[in-house]
N, C-alpha and C positions, 0 to 999 in steps of 0.2 A: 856677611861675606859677599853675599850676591850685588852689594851697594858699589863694596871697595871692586869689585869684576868692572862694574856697570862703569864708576868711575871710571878705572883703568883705560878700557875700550873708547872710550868717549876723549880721554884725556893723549890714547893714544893716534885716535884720528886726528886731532886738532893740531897732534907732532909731525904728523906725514902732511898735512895740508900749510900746515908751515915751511916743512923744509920746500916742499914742490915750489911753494910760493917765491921764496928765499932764490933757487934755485933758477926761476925765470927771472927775478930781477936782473942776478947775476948776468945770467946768460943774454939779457940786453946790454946791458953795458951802459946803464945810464947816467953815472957817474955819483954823484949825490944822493944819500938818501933821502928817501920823507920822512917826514915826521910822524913818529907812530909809539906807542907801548910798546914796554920791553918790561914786562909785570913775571917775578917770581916768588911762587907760594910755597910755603913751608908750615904745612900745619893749618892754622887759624891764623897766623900774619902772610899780608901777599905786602910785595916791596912793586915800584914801578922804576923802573932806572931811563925811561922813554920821557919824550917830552911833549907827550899828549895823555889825556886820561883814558884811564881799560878797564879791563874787565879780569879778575883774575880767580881761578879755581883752586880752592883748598878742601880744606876738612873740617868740619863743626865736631868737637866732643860734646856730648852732653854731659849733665853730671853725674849721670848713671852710669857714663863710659863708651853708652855707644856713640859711635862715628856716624856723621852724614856728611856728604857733598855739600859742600856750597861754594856760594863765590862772593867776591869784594871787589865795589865797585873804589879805584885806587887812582889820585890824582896825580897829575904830575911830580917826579922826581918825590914821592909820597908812599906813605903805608897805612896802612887799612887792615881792619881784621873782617872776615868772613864775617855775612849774616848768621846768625844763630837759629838752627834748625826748628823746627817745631819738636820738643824734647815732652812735651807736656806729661799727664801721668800716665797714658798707654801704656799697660803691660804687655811683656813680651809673650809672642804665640808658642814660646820653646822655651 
């Protein structure tokens, strides 16, 4: 639970630094955009709908069920699944 927090927090600074970002583009007026990532993750698949390669943050399940952060490195107009956690045999402390 504390992972999915950490994620959240982490995924949600990245949204406020986006829009600020988004928000001064605008507010210059520069007409054209750059070329850049436009990467959306759902689970273990991240999509890039950009025409540049990103970086994109998902969810690794193990096969025991628990979830980890990870992310996928995702090529142009391309899809990528998350790296796969380190799941190895560690038992749980609970």
């Amino acid at each position: 639970m504390a992972a999915r927090r950490t994620m959240v927090r982490t995924l949600s600074g990245i949204g406020i630094g986006v829009m600020l970002s988004a928000g001064t583009a605008l507010a210059a007026g520069t007409g054209q955009a750059d070329a850049a990532p436009n990467i959306h993750c759902a689970g273990q698949i991240c999509h890039n709908y950009g025409d540049q390669i990103g970086i994109g943050f998902g969810t690794y399940q193990c096969p025991n069920g628990i979830q980890y952060p990870s992310f996928a490195v995702v090529p142009p107009f391309g899809t990528a699944a998350v790296y796969p956690a380190n799941c190895g045999g560690v038992k749980s402390l609970y």
